[in-house]
FIVEX-517766 format. One record per residue (C-alpha): x, y, z. Coordinates in pm, whole numbers, padded with zeros to 5 digits, always signed. Layout:
<zalos>
XYZ/...
</zalos>
This chain:
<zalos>
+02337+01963-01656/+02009+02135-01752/+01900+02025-02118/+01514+02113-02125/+01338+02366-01897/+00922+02358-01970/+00657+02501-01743/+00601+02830-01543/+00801+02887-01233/+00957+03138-01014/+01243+03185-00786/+01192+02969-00472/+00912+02742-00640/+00933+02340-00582/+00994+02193-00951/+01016+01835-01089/+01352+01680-01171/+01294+01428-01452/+01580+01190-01600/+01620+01152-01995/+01353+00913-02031/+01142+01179-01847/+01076+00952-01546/+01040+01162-01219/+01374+01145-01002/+01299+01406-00742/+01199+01775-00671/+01372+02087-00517/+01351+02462-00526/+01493+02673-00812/+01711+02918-00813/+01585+03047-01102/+01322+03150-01254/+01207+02875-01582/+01255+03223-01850/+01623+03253-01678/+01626+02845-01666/+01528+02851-02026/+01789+03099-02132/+02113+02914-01912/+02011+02572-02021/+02322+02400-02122/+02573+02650-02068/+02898+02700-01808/+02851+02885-01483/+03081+03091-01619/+02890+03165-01893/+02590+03339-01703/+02690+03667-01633/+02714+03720-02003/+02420+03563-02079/+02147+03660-01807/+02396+04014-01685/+02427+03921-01332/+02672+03638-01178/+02453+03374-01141/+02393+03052-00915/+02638+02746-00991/+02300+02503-00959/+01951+02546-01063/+01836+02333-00786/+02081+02330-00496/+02161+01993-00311/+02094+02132+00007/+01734+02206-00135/+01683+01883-00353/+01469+01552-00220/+01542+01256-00443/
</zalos>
């Protein structure tokens, strides 16, 4: 899961994927934007409606939109 969101992005913008020793693995498109990111970080999916007030995404970055 998500344990650190830093930086400025939107919806729809590319953003790094980095591993715990902060090595790049990849990069994909977000789902989110990084203030929603920020707020989700390290929560269930079944936790976001009560947290942002909408149902959210089950991924930040989607597999389908992910390039390792």
């Amino acid at each position: 899961g998500v344990v650190a969101v830093t930086g400025r992005f939107g919806r729809g913008d590319p953003v790094a994927i980095l591993g715990p020793d902060r090595a790049r693995l990849g990069q994909g498109l977000s789902r989110y934007t990084a203030a929603e990111a920020g707020r989700i970080r390290g929560i269930r999916t079944g936790e976001i409606e009560s947290v942002l007030g909408y149902p959210g995404r089950a991924a930040l970055i989607h597999r389908d939109d992910m390039a390792l």
